[in-house]
N, C-alpha and C positions, 0 to 999 in steps of 0.2 A: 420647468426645470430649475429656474431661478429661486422658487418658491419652495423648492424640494433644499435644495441647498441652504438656503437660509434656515430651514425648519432645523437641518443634522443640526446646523451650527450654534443653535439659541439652545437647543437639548444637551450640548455638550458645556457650550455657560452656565446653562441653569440646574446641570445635575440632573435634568428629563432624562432615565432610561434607554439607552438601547437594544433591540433585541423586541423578542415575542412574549416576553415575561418580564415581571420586573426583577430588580438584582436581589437574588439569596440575601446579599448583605451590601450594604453600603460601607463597611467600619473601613479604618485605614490603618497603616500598619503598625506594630509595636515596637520598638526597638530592636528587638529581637528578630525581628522582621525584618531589618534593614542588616543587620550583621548580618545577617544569612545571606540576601540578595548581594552582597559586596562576596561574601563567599564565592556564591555560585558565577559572579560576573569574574573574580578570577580564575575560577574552574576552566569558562569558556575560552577565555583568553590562553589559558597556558594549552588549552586544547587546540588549539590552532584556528579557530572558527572566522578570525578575523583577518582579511586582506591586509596588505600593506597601502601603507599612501602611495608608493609606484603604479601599484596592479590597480589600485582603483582610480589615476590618471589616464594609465594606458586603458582601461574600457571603456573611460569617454572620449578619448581620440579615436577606437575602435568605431563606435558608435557613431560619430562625428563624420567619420568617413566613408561608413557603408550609407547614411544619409542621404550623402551626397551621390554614390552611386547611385542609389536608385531612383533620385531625381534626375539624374543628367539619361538614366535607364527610360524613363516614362517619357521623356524628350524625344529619345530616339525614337520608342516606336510613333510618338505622333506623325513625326517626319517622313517616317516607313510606311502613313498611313495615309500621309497625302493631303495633311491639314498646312490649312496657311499658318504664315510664320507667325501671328500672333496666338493661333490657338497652341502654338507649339511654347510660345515663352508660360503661357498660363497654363502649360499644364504639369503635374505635383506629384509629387506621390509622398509618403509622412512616414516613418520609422517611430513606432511606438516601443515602448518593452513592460514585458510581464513576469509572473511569475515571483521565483528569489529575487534576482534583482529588482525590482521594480517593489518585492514588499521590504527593500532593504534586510535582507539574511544570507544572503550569498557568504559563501566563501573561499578563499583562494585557491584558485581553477575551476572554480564551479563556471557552468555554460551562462551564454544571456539568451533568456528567451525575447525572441522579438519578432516584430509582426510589421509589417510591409501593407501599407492600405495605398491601392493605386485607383485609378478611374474606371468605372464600365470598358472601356474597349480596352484596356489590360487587360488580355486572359490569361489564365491563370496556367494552362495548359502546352498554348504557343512561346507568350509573349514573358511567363515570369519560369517556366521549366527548360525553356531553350533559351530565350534571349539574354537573359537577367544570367543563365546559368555560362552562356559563353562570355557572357563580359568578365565573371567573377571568375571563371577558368583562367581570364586571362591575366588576371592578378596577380604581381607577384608574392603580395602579400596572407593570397587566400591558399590553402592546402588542404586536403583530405578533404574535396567538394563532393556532396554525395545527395542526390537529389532523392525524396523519398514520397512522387507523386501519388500513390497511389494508398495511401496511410489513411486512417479514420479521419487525421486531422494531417492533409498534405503537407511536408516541409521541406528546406534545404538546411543540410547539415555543412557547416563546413569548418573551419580556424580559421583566424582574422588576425595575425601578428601572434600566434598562440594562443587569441583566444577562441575558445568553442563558440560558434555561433548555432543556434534554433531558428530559422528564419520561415515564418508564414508567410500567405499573402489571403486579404483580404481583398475582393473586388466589388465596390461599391458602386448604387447607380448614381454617378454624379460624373459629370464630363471635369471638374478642377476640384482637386483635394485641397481645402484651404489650409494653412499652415496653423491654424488655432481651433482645426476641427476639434472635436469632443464626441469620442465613441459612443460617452454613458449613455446618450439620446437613444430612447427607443427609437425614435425615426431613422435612425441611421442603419438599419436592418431591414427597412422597406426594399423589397423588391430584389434582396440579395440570398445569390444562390446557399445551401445546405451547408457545403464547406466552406465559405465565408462565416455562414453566422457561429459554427464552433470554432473558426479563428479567434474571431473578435470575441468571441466568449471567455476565451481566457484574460486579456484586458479589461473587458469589464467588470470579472470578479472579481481579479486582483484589486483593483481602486476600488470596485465597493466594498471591499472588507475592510481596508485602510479608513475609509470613512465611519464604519459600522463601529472601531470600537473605540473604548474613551481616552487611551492613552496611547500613540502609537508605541512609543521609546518601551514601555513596560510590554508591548506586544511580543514586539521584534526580539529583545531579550528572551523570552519565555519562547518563543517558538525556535528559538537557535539551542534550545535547550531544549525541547520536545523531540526536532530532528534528531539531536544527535543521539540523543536516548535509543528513538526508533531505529534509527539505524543499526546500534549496538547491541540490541534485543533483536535485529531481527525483525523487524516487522515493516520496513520501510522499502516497499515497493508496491507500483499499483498493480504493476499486470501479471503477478501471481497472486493476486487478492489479496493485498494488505490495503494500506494508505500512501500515495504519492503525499510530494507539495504540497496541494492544494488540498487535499485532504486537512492533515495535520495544520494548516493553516485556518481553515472554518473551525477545526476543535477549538484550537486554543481561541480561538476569535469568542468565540461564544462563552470560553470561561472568563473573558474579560469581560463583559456585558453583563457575567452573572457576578464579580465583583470589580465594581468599576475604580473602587480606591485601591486593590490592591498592589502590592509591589509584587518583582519576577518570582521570588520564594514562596510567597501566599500562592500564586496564580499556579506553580507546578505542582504545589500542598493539593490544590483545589483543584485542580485537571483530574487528579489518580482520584481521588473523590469523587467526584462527580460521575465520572467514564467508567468506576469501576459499579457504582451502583444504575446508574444508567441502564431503561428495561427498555432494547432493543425489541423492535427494529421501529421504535417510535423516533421520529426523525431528528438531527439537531438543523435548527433554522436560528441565520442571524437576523432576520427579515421576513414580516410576512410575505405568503406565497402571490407575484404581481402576474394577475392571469394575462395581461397585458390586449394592447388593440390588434393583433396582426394577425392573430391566430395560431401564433406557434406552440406548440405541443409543450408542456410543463407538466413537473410531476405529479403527481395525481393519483393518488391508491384508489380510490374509487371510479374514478373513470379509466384506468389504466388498468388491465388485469395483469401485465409486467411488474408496473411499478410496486405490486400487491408482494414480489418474491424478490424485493432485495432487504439482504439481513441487517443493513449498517445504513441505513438513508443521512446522507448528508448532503444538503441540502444546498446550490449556490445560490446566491444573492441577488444574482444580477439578471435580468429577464432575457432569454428563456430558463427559468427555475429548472435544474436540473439534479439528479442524484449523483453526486460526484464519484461514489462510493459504490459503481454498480458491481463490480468484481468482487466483491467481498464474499464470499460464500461462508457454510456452515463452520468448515474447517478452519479459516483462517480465523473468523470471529471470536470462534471458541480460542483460540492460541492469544491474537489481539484482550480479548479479558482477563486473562492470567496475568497477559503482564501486565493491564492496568493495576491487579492486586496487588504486585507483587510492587510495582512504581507505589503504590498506597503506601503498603507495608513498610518498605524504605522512608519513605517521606513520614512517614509517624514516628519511625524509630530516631529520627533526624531532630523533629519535636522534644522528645523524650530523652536521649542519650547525647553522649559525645560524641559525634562522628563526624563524617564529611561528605560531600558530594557524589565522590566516586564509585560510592557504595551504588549509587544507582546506576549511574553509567558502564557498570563491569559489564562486558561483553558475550552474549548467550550462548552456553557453550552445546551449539546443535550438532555435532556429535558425537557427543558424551552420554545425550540423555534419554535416549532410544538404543535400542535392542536393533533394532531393524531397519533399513535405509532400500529406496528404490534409485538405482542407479540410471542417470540418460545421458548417454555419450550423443555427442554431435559432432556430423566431423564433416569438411567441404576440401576444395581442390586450394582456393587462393582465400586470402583474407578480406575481400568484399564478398565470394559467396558465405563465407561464414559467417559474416557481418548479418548478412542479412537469412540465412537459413536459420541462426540462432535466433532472433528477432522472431520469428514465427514458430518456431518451435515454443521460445519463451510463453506467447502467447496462448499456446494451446498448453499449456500444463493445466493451466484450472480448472478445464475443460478434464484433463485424466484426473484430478482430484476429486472433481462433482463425481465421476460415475464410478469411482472407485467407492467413493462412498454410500453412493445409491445402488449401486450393485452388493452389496454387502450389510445391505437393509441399517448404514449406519453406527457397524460393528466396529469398522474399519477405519480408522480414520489417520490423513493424511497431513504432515508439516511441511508445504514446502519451503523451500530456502532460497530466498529473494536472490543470492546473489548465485554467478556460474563461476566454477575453477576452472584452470588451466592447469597441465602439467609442462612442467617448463624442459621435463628432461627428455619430452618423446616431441621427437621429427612430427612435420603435419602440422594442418591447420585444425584444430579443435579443441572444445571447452566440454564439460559434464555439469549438471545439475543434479540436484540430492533431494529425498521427499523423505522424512522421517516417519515410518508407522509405526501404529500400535492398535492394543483393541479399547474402542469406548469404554472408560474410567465405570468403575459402576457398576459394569455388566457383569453377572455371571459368566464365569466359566466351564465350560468342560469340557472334559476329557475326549481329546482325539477332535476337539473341532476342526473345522476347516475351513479358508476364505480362498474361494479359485477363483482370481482375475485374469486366468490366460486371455477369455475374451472381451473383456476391457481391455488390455492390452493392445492385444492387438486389432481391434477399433480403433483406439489412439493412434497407432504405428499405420495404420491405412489410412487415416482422415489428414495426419499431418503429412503422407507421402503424394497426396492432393494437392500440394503446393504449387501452382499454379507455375512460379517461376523455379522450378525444380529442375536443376543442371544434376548432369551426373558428377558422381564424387558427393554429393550430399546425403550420406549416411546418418541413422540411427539407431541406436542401440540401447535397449530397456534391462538391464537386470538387477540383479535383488543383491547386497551386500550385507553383512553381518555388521556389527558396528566393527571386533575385532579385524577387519577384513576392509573397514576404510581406507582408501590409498593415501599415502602420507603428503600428496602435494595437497591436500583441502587443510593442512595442518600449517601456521605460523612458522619460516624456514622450514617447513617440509618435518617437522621431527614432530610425532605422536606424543601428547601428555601421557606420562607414566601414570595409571591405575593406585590411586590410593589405596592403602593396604584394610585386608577385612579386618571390621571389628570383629571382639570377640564373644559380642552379646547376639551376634547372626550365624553364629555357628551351626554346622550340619549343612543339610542338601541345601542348597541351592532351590529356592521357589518352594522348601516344603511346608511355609508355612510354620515353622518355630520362632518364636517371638513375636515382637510386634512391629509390623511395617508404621513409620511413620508418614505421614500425609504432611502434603504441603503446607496445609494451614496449621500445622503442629511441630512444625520444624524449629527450633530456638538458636538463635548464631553466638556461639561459642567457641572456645580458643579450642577445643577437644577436636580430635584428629577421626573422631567416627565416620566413618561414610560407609556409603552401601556396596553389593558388590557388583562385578558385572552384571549377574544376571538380576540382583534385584531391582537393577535403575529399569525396568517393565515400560512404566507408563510414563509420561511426562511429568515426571515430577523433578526437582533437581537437589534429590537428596545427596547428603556426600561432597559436591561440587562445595569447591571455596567461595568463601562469596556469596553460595545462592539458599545458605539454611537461616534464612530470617522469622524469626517467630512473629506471625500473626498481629499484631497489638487487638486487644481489645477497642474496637471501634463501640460509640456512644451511638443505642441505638433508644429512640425517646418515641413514645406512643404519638403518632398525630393524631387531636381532636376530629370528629366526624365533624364537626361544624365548618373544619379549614376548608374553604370552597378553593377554584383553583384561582391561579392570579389569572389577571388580564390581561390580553395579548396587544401589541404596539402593531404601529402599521411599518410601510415602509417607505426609507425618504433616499434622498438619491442627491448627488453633489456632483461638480461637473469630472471631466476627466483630468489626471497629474499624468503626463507626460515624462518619464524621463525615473530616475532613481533616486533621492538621497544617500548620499556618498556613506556608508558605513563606516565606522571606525569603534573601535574597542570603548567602551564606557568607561568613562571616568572612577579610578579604583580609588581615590586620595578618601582617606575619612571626609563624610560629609553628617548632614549633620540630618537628624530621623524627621520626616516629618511627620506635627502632629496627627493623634490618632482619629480618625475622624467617628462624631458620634455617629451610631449604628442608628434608620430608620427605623430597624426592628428591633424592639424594644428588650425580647427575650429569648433566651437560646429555644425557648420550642419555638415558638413562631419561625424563628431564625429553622431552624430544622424543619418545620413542617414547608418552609418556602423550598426549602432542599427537595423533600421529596414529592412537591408538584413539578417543580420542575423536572427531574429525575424522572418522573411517570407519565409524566403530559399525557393529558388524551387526546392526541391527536388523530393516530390510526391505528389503536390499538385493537377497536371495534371491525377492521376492515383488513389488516393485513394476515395474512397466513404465515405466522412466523414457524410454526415448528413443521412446514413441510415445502423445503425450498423447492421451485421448478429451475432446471438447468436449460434456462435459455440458449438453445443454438444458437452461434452466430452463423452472418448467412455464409455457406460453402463449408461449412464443421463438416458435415454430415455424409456418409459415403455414399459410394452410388454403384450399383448392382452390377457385378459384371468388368469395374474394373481393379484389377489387381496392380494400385500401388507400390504393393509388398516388394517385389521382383524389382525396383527398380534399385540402381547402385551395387544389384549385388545381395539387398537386402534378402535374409533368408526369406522364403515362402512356405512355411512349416510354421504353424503357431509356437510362438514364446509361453512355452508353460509356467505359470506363477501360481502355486499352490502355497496357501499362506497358513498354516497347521501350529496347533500351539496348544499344548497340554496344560488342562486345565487345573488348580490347587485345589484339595479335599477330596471329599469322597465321592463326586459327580461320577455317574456312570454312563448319560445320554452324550450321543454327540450330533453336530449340526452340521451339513453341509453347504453349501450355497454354490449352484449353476448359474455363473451370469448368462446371460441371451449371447448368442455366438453374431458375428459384426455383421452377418448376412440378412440379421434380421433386421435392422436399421436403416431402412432403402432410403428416406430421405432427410432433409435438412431441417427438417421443420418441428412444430413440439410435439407431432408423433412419436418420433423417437424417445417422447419423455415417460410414455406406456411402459406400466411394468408389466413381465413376460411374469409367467409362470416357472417358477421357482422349488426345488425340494425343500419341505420342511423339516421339521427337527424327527429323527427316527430312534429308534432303540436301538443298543450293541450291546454284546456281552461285556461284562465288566474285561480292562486287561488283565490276566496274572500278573505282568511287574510295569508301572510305571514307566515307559522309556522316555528319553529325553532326544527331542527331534529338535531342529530348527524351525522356525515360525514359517521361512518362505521355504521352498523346496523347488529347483529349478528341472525339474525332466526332461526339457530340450533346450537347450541354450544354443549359440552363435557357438563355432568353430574357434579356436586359437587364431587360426589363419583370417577369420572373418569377422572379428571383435576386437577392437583395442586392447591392449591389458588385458587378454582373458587369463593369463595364465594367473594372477591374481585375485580371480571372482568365480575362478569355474568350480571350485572346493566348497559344498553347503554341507 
């Protein structure tokens, strides 16, 4: 280990490479480069990203003294257990922290993640979900304690003086935790149970990316500028299939590695570059893959036929090598690469023109830019059932996104939206989530198609009524909204953006095809008041919207020579464990002074380009992964089971939810398409039979129509009652 560590440290003196490839570029920045970076460092700043020096006192007093709880905790229970009094002074237990905090990017009122490593006979079940849990009940300082045992990765939630705490526990085989333990040690995973090793999995990837790349200070910057982006676009969540944390943390880790002199401004230039040409689902690795001594499972496209169907592999660091990024499915991916184009597009025009920061960071206006929305009401009796029925509901939407779109042979496809509303002016405990549709960009149309999800639907609304811990009063409810038919609480104070007015070069019918629809990549941002109308914002595109008509730039695309072989891949090295946070504080804005530009090892912009696009295409599994046909891995208990009728519970109607999804096609098409999905009866288990496709109608012939009519996309034939549906009386009209 010692050896491991000296190795990072003589590669970070001598300019030795980090990462599995060597760096695109080595140059350092231009002046221009540094005005920019002072830019964007006071963007962050006026954006609020940074604590104050109070809030980041008060989390190491917070810290400080949950510490000491849970050593005078692991006291007790020795005493409980009937050890002599010596073994009871030596025994320990260690408060690590992860995550933002711990990669320094937090920001004020963000939570701290933190992880609890106590001894072998700490269990984790008795001694840290009842004992640890009555002492910290007994707190005056602890409030809204909420223990969440039985989670992928077990935790306690609770506030510490106001602040949010995340708290693990790891349970190691060692009878005394030493107070200068170091996680990073593969040995320290010996003989420790499943839920342990994804505790401690988050601490060791946190510190080993901090290691991994050349600059921290230029990290930290660039990733507090990545989240917020993500956040404001929209794409910042893991368990509706975008990217968590740690996600966005391995990106930008990696675009540091591939330019190791540059500053925050390069490094966000180079992120939307990189990501946007990036040919998925070729994996991003800061390290090569360590198969390690213990035998624990790492990811593997070739020996894994799982690891073979995930579309965005990102890769963690620290052993066991895992896919951080497994939720990612086809839909989210496709929505995630737009907006790296469109973060491109922005960052060129930034190169090029006058402007500023904010251009990127305008906020996605998701429901503006669809026609069509799937509405999910959730609703419970008190505010811990809701806490936690939304919790598993959230969970399971990705789950109605894969089969929504596999049931529709991929016609169909689905946006959902990371975050859940509240209506502040209806009684009750309950929140609603939004899924934007439309039909695959591309596809022909026509006339009189049709997309029937009633029995995905309601598969979905039976598999999530299997919730194990399912009190009554925990209701759901699936229906279809027009975009004009959004209820105003998802709107900033509750009040709908007024409808820019039509131009006058889209004149006539609506959808008929007169003029020329413009495409995203041909969009040009201008002071002119054009935009599209309701009905022609169709597909996701975000014509019309302020803010979102950036023209394309011309990106430099240069021939790589057939002789460019690929680079060479680095190993991996490993440094001990950091304990504890670097206090954050806003960067220094005072003019400073550029530093020199460092000369480039590559010599010429193609070489410099052709290193782009080995990197960018690595062959790593390209030969091995199945990217154009994802399999929807069940988790275990998705899946229904024969015979019993979830439906009925709460009240829930027991009559399928009709969703006929019908959308008249532009031209002179005359065929139309229907699609039967499989009814939920046929799904009898949990397992990847379910992933068999049924037998399906195909495409048949109809008489042309005599005149055109104009239907709605979804069409509801049995809905929920006024009396038995929140808000129906504003969704029951299609």
């Amino acid at each position: 280990m010692k050896d491991m560590k000296l190795t990072i440290s003589i590669a970070k003196s001598r300019n030795i490479h980090l990462g599995v490839t060597e760096p695109i570029s080595i140059a350092g920045p231009t002046e221009m480069d540094c005005i920019k970076t002072r830019e964007l460092e006071k963007f962050l700043v006026s954006a609020g990203l940074y604590e104050s020096q109070e809030e980041a006192v008060q989390r190491e007093e917070v810290l400080g003294c949950l510490d000491q709880i849970v050593k005078s905790w692991v006291k007790q229970i020795s005493r409980n257990k009937g050890f002599n009094e010596q073994l009871v002074q030596e025994s320990n237990a260690k408060i690590f922290t992860f995550g933002s905090y711990r990669l320094g990017v937090h920001g004020p009122g963000a939570d701290i993640d933190t992880l609890c490593v106590g001894p072998h006979y700490a269990t984790r079940e008795e001694d840290f979900f009842m004992e640890l849990h009555s002492i910290l009940a007994g707190k005056e300082e602890v409030t809204e304690l909420h223990p969440v045992p039985d989670a992928h990765v077990p935790v306690m939630k609770f506030k510490f003086n106001g602040i949010s705490i995340d708290l693990l526990y790891a349970r190691l085989s060692l009878w005394a935790i030493p107070d200068d333990l170091d996680i990073s040690q593969e040995a320290i995973l010996r003989n420790v149970d499943e839920q342990s090793v994804r505790s401690l999995n988050g601490c060791r990837v946190t510190d080993q990316i901090l290691r991994l790349v050349p600059n921290i200070q230029h990290f930290r910057t660039t990733l507090r500028c990545l989240k917020l982006w993500a956040k404001r676009r929209g794409v910042y969540s893991n368990v509706t299939g975008f990217l968590g944390g740690v996600n966005w943390a391995l990106l930008v880790a990696r675009i540091c590695q591939l330019y190791p002199n540059a500053v925050p401004s390069m490094l966000v230039s180079r992120f939307f570059r990189v990501y946007t040409q990036w040919r998925w689902p070729n994996p991003v690795m800061l390290c090569s893959i360590d198969e390690g001594t213990l035998g624990l499972p790492v990811w593997d496209p070739r020996k894994n036929p799982r690891d073979r169907t995930h579309q965005m592999p990102i890769i963690t660091p620290a052993y066991p090598c895992m896919n951080s990024s497994y939720n990612v499915s086809n839909s989210t991916l496709r929505v995630m690469t737009e907006e790296f184009q469109r973060g491109n597009d922005v960052c060129e025009s930034l190169e090029t023109v006058k402007s500023d920061w904010s251009a990127l960071f305008e906020v996605y206006p998701f429901f503006e830019v669809y026609k069509n929305y799937l509405q999910i009401d959730i609703t419970a009796n008190d505010d811990d059932d809701l806490r936690r029925w939304k919790g598993w509901v959230e969970s399971r939407l990705r789950q109605l996104t894969l089969k929504i779109e596999r049931h529709t042979y991929g016609l169909l496809q689905c946006h959902p939206h990371p975050n859940e509303f509240v209506d502040t002016s209806r009684k009750g405990h309950h929140c609603a989530f939004f899924m934007g549709l439309q039909r695959k960009q591309g596809t022909p149309q026509q006339e009189g198609q049709q997309f029937d999800i009633r029995a995905t639907v309601d598969e979905f609304r039976h598999s999530v009524n299997m919730y194990m811990n399912w009190k009554p009063g925990m209701d759901l409810y699936v229906c279809h909204v027009r975009r004009k038919q959004i209820p105003a609480y998802v709107f900033p104070n509750c009040v709908r953006p007024a409808r820019p007015p039509r131009p006058a070069g889209l004149a006539g019918r609506p959808g008929s095809g007169s003029g020329t629809r413009t495409q995203p990549a041909q969009l040009q941002k201008t002071g002119s008041n054009t935009s599209a109308t309701d009905d022609d914002v169709d597909d996701r595109t975000t014509e019309g919207l302020e803010g979102e008509t950036l023209r394309l730039a011309k990106r430099r695309q240069e021939s790589v020579p057939d002789e460019v072989k690929p680079l060479k891949r680095g190993g991996l090295v490993r440094a001990d464990n950091g304990l504890g946070a670097e206090r954050p504080s806003p960067p220094h804005l005072e003019p400073a002074q550029c530093p020199a530009p460092v000369a480039s090892g590559i010599q010429t912009a193609l070489a410099e380009e052709a290193a782009f696009q080995a990197v960018t295409g690595g062959p790593h599994v390209g030969d091995y992964v199945q990217a154009d046909d994802e399999l929807d891995v069940v988790d275990e208990g998705f899946g229904t089971t024969n015979g019993v009728s979830a439906l009925a519970k709460g009240g829930i109607a027991s009559e399928p939810l009709d969703l006929e999804l019908d959308e008249i096609g532009r031209g002179e098409s005359t065929g139309a398409m229907s699609f039967s999905s499989p009814q939920a009866s046929s799904f009898q288990t949990g397992n990847l039979d379910e992933l068999e496709s049924t037998v399906r109608v195909g495409p048949t012939g109809t008489k042309p129509s005599p005149e055109l009519q104009r239907k709605p996309l979804i069409r509801l034939s049995k809905t929920l009652t006024p009396a038995t549906r929140p808000n129906a009386g504003a969704l029951d009209v299609f």
